[in-house]
Legacy VTK file of the C-alpha trace (Angstrom):
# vtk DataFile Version 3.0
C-alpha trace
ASCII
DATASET POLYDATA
POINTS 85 float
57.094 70.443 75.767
53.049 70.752 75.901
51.398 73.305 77.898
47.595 72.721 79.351
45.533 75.994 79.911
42.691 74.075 82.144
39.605 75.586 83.569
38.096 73.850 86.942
34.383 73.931 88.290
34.691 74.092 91.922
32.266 72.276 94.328
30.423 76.385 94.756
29.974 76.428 91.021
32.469 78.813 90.581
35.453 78.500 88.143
39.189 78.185 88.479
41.401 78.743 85.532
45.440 77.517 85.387
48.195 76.028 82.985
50.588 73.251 83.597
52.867 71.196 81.829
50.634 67.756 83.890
47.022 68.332 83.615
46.418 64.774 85.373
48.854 65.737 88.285
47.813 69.109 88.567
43.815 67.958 88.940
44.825 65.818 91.510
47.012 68.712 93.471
44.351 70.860 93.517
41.795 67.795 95.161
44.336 66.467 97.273
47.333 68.498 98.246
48.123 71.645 99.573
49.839 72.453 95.952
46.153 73.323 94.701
45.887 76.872 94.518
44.624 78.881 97.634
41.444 79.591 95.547
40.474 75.945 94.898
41.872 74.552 98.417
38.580 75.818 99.816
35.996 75.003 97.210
37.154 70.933 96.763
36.158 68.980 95.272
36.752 70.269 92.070
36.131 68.464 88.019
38.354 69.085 85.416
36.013 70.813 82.655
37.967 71.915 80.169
41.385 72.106 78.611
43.593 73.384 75.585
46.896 72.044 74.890
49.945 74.605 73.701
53.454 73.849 72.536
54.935 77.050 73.672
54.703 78.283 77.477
54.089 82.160 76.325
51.023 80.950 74.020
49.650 79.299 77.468
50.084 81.918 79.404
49.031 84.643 77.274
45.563 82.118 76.482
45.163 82.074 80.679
45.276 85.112 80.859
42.623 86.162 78.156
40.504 83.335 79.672
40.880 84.769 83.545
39.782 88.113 81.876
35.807 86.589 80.775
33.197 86.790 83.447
31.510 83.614 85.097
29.252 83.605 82.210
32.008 83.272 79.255
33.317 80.710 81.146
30.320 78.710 81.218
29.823 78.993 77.556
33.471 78.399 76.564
32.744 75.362 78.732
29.865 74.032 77.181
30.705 75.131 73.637
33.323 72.190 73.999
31.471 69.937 75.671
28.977 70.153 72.709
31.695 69.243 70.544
LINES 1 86
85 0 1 2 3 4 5 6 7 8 9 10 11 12 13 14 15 16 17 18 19 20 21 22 23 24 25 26 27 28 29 30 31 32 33 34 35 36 37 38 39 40 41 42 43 44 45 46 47 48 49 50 51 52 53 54 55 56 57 58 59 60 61 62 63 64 65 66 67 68 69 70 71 72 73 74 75 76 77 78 79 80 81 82 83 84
């Protein structure tokens, strides 16, 4: 099975980070459905900026975490780093 660790950027600039085994569904919970996170159910909409893909569910979980730990600022760069790529 793959494993998505995503980061969103909410409508407030802000960031929102997750995993999921359906990064298309999971974007679309978190727009449209009360299955979004509380965080992200009051900063819609949100965009799908960036994503890694994992085969097992402790490497995605232990890559969210390190990812929640950064400040606004990492985030941003991590962020643009890939979208430079």
């Amino acid at each position: 099975m793959t494993y998505f660790v995503y980061i969103l950027q909410c409508a407030d600039k802000s960031y929102y980070c997750g995993y999921t085994t359906e990064l298309e569904r999971r974007v679309v919970e978190h727009n449209h459905s009360n299955k979004g996170s509380k965080y992200t159910r009051s900063k819609r909409p949100v965009e799908l900026v960036y994503s890694e893909e994992y085969r097992s569910l402790s490497e995605a979980l232990k890559r969210e975490w390190q990812i929640k730990q950064l400040s606004s600022e990492q985030k941003r760069k991590l962020v643009e780093a890939e979208s430079d790529q």
